[in-house]
VOBA-1610 file (N, C-alpha, C; in pm, whole numbers, padded with zeros to 5 digits, always signed):
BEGIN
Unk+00321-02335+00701Unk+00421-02228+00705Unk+00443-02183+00848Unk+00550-02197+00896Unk+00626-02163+00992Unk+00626-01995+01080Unk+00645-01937+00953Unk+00681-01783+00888Unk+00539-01722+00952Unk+00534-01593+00997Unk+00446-01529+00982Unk+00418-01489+00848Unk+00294-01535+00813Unk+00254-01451+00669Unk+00300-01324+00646Unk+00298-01259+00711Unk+00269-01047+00671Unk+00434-01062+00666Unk+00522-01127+00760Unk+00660-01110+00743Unk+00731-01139+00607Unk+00663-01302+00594Unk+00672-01301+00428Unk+00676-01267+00350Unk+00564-01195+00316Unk+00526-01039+00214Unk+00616-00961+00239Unk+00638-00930+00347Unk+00702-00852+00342Unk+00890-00817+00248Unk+00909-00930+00318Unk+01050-00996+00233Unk+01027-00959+00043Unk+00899-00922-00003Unk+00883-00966-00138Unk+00849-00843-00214Unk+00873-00815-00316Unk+00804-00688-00358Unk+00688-00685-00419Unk+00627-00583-00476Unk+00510-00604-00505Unk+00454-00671-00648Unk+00560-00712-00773Unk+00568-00801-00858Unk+00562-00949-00820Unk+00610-00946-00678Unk+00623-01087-00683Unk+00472-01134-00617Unk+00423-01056-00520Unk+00330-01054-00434Unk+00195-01059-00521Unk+00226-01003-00631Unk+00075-01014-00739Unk+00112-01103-00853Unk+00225-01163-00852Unk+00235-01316-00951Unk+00198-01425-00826Unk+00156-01417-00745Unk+00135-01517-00628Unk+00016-01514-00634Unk-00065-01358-00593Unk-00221-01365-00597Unk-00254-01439-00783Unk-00162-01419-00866Unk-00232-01464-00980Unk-00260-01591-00977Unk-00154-01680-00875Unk-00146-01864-00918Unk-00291-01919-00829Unk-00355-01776-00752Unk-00476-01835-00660Unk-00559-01779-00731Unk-00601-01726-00856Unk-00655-01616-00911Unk-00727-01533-00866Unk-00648-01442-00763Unk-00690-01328-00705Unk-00618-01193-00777Unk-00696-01067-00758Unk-00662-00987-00832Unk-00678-00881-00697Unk-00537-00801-00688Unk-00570-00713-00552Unk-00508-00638-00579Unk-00419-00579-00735Unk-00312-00440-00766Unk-00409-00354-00801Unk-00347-00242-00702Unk-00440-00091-00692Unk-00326+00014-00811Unk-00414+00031-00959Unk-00336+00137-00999Unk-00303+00263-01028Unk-00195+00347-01038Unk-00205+00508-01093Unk-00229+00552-00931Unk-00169+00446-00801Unk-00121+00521-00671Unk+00022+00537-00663Unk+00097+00621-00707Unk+00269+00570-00669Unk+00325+00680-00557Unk+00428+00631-00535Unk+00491+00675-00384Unk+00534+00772-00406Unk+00549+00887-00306Unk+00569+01021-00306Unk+00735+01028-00337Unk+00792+00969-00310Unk+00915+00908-00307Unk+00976+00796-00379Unk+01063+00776-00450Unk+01063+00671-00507Unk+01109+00491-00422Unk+01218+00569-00290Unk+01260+00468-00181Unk+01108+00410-00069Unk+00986+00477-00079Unk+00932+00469-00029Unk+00861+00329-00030Unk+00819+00261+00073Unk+00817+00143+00055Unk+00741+00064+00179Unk+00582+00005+00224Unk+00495-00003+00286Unk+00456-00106+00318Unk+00464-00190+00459Unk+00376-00319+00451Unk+00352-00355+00582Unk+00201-00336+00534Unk+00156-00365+00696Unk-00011-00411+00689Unk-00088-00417+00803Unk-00224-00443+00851Unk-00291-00341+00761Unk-00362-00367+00657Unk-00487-00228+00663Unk-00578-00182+00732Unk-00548-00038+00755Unk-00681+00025+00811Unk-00783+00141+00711Unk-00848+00060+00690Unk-00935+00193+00555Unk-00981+00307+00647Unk-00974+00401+00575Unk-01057+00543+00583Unk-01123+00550+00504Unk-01300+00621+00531Unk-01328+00676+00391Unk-01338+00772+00409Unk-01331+00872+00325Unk-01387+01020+00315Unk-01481+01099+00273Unk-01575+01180+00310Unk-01687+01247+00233Unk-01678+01402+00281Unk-01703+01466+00122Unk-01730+01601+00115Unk-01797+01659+00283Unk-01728+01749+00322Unk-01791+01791+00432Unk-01914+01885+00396Unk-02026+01914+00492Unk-02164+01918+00427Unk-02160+02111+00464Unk-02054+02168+00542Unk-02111+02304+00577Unk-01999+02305+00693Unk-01987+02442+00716Unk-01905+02474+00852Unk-01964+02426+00967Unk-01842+02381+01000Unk-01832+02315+01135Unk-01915+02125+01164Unk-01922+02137+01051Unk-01927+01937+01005Unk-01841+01871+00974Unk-01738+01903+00991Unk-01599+01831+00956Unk-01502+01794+01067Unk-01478+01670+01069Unk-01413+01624+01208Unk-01258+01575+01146Unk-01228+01676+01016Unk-01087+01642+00952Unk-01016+01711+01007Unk-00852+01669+01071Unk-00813+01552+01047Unk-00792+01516+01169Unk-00855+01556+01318Unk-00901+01499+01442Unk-00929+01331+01412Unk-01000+01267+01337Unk-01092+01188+01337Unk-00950+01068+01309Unk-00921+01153+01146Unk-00834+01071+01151Unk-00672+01050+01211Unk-00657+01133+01242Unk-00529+01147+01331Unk-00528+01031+01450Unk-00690+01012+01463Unk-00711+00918+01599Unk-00727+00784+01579Unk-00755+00755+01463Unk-00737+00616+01399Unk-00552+00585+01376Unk-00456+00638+01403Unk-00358+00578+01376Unk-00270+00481+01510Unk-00234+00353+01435Unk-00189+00282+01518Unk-00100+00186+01444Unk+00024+00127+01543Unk+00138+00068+01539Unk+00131-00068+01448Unk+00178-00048+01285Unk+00194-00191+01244Unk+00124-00172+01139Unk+00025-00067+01135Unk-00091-00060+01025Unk-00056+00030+00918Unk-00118-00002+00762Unk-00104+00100+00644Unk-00220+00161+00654Unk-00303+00282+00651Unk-00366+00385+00610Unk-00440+00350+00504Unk-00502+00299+00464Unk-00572+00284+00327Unk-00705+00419+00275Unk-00679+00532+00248Unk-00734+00639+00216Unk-00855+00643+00142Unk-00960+00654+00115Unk-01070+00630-00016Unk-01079+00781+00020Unk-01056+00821-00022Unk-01044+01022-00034Unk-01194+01069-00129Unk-01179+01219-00152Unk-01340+01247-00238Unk-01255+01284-00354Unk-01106+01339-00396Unk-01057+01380-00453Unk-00951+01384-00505Unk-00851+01398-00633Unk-00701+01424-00598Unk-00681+01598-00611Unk-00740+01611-00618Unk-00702+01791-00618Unk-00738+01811-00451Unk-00814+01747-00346Unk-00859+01775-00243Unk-00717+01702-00141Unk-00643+01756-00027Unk-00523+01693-00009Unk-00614+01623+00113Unk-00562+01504+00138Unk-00581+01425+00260Unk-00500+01396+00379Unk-00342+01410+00320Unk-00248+01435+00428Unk-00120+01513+00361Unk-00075+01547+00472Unk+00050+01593+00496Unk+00164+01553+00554Unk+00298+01695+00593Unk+00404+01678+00647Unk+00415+01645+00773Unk+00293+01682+00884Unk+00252+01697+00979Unk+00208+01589+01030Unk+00137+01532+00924Unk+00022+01406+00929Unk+00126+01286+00940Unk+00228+01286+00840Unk+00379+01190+00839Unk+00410+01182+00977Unk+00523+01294+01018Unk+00516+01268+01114Unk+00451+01241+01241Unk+00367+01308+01262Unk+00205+01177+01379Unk+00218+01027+01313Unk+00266+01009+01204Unk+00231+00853+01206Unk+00332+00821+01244Unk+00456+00892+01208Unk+00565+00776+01241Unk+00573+00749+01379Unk+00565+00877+01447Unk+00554+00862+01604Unk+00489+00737+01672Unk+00386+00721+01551Unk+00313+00657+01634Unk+00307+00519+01586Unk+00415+00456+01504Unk+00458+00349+01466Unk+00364+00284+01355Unk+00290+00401+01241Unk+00217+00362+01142Unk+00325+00314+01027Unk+00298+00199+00916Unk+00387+00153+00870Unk+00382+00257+00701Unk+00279+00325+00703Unk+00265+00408+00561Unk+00122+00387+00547Unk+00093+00524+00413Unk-00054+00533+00386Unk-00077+00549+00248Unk-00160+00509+00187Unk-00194+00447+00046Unk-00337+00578+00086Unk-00325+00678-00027Unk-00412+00737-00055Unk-00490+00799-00174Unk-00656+00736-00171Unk-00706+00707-00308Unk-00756+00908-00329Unk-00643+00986-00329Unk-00670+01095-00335Unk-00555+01176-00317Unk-00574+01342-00305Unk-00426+01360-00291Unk-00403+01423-00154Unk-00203+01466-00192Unk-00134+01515-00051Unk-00068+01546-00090Unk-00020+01657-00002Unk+00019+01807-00014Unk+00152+01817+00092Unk+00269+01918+00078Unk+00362+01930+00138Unk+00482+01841+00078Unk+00470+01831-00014Unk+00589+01729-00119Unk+00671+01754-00121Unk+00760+01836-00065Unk+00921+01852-00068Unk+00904+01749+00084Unk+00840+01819+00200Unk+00842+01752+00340Unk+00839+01589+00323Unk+00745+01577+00237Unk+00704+01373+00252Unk+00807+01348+00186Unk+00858+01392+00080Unk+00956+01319-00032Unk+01109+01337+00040Unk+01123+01373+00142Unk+01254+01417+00215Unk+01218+01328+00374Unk+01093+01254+00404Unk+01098+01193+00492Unk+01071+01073+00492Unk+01113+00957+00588Unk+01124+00865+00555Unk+00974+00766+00584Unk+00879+00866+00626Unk+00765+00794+00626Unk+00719+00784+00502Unk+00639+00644+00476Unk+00578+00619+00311Unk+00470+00646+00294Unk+00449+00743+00188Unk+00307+00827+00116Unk+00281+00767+00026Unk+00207+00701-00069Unk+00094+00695-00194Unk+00003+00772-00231Unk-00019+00820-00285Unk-00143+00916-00313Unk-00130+00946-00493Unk-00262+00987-00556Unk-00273+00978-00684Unk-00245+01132-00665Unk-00171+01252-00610Unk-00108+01303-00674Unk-00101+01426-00584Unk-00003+01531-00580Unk+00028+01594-00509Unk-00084+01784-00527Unk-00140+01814-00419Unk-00197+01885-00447Unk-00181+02026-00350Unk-00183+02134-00360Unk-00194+02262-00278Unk-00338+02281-00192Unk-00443+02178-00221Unk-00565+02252-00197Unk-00574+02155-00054Unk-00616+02247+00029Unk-00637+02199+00157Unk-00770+02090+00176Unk-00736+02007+00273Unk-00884+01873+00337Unk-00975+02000+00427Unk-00887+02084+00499Unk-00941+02176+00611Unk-01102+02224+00548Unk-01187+02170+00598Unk-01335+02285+00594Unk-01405+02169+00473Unk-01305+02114+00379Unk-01380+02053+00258Unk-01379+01921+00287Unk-01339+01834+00385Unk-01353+01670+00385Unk-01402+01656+00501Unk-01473+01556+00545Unk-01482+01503+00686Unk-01451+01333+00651Unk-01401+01258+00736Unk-01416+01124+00825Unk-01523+01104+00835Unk-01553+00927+00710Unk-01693+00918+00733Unk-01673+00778+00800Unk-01576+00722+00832Unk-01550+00587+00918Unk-01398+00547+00936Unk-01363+00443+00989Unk-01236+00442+01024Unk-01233+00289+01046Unk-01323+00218+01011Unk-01326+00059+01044Unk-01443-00022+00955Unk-01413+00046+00834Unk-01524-00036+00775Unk-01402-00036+00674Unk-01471-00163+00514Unk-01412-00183+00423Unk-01416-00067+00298Unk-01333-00062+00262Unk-01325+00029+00107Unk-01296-00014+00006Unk-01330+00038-00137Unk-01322+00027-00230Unk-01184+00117-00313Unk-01122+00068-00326Unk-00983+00140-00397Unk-00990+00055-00565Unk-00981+00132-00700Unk-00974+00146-00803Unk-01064-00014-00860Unk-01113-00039-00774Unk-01195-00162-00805Unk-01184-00296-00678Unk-01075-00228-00566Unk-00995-00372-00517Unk-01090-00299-00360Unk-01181-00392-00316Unk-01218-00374-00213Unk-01068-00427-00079Unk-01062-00312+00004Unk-00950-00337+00131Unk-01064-00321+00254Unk-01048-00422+00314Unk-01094-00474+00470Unk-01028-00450+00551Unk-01047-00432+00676Unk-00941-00401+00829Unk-00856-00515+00837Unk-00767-00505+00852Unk-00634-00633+00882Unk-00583-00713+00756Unk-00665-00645+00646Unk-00611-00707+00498Unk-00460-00701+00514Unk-00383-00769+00398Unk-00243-00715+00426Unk-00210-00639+00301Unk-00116-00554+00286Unk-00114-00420+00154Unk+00094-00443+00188Unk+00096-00401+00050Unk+00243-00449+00028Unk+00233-00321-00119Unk+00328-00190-00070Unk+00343-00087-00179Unk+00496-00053-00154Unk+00503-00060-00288Unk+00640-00012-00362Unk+00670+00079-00441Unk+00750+00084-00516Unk+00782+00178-00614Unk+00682+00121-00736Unk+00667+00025-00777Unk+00567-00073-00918Unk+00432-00050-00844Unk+00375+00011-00727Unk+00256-00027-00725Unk+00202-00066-00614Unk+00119-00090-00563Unk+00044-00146-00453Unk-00044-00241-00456Unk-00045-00389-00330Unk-00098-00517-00383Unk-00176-00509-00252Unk-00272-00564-00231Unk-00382-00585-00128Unk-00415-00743-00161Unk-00362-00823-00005Unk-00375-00940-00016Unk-00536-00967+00137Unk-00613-01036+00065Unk-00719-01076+00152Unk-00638-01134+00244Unk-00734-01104+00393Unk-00683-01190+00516Unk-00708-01351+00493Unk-00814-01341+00463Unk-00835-01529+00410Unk-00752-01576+00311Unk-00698-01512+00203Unk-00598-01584+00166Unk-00485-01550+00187Unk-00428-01448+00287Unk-00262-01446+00327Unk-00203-01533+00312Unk-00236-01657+00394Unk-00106-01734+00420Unk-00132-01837+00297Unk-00220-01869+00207Unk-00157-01969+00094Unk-00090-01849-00005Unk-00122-01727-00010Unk-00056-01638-00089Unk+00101-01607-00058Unk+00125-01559+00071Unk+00230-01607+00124Unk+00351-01716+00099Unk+00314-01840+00103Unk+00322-01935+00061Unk+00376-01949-00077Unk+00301-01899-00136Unk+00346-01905-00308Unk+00401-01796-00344Unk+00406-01701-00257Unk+00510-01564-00272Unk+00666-01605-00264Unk+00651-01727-00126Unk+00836-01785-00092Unk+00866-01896-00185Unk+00810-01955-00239Unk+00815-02042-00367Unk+00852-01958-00459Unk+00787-01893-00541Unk+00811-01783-00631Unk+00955-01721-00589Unk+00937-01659-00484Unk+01119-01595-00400Unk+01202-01665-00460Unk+01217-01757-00408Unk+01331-01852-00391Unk+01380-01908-00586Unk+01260-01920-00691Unk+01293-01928-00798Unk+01315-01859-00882Unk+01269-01730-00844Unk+01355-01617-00898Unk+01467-01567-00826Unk+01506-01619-00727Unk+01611-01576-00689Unk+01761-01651-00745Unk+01696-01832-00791Unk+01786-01902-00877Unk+01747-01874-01014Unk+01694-01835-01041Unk+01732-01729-01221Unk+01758-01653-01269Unk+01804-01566-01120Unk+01862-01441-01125Unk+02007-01456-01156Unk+01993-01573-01034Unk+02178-01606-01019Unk+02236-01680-01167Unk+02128-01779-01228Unk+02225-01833-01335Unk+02201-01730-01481Unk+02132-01631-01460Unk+02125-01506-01558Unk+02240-01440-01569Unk+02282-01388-01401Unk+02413-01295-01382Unk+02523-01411-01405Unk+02490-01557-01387Unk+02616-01626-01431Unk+02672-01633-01581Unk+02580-01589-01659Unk+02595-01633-01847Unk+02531-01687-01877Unk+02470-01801-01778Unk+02370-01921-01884Unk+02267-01902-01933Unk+02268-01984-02051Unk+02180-01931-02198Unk+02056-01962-02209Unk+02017-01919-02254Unk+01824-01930-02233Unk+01780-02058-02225Unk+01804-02145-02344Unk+01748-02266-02372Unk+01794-02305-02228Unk+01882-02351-02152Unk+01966-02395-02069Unk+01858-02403-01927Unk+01881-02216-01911Unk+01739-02195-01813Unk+01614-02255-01870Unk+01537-02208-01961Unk+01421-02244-01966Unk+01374-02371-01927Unk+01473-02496-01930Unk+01465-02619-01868Unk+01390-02627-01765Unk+01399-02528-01688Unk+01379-02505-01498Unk+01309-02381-01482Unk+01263-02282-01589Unk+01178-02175-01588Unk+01110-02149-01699Unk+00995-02158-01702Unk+00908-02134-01812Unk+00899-01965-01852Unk+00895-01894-01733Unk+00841-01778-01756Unk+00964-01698-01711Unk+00949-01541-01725Unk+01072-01445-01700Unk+00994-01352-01653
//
């Protein structure tokens, strides 16, 4: 493949991106994260965070710690302590976009939901909450791997979130996943076309087994 992998994915949504991990039988859909927004829409390098209960005043290096982990090209991958506990914000959006973060997938919640859902940076989070990170979370790393709803995410994994969901493709298998993502593309893109043309099932099924 020619193509940069991550560009690939990118081109694809996240149905197609986890019928691809299926033909390698990999399993990498993170569920019950959806976008703060419904246009919202994410694909880039992962960088995990994890988070732990902060232990007492003045042990908490939130959200210094993480504010300083953000960088150009990368998704946010959150392992939070909570969804009632918020992990980011309106504030937090914009610092990323500034700073050319591609969106953040968070296994917890965030707060300021008129602000995120009215901006064009992309949020995930299991659910929108009032209760502040301030005093109650700290940054317990910023470069190690995490565990999200069963799907371990590594640094430079690639993550592809949409409106259906969020897919975490291993760096070792990007590019044959990739690969079978533009295969896949390209044949649903000719069964789309002879669908919107009229032609009749039996007709297709010749040339597509599945729908």
């Amino acid at each position: 493949m020619d193509a940069d992998p991550l560009s690939v994915l990118a081109e694809c949504d996240t149905s197609l991106v986890s019928d691809a991990m299926d033909e390698h039988g990999l399993d990498g859909v993170v569920t019950g994260i959806p976008p703060a927004a419904p246009g919202h829409r994410a694909v880039g390098r992962a960088r995990p965070l994890r988070f732990e209960r902060a232990r007492g005043e003045g042990t908490t290096n939130f959200p210094l710690a993480m504010l300083g982990a953000l960088a150009a090209g990368e998704v946010l991958v959150i392992r939070g302590v909570s969804a009632d506990v918020s992990c980011w914000g309106g504030q937090a959006s914009k610092l990323a976009a500034n700073a050319g973060v591609e969106g953040v997938v968070i296994d917890g919640g965030y707060r300021d939901v008129a602000e995120v859902r009215a901006g064009a940076f992309p949020v995930f989070g299991r659910q929108p909450t009032p209760r502040s990170g301030q005093r109650r979370v700290r940054v317990a790393s910023t470069d190690e791997a995490v565990t999200v709803d069963g799907v371990s995410v590594a640094p430079g994994d690639a993550v592809v979130a949409d409106a259906t969901g969020v897919v975490v493709v291993p760096a070792e298998h990007e590019a044959r996943v990739a690969r079978t993502a533009a295969d896949l593309r390209e044949s649903e893109s000719d069964l789309a076309e002879r669908v919107a043309a009229g032609e009749g099932l039996e007709s297709i099924r010749e040339d597509h087994e599945q729908f």
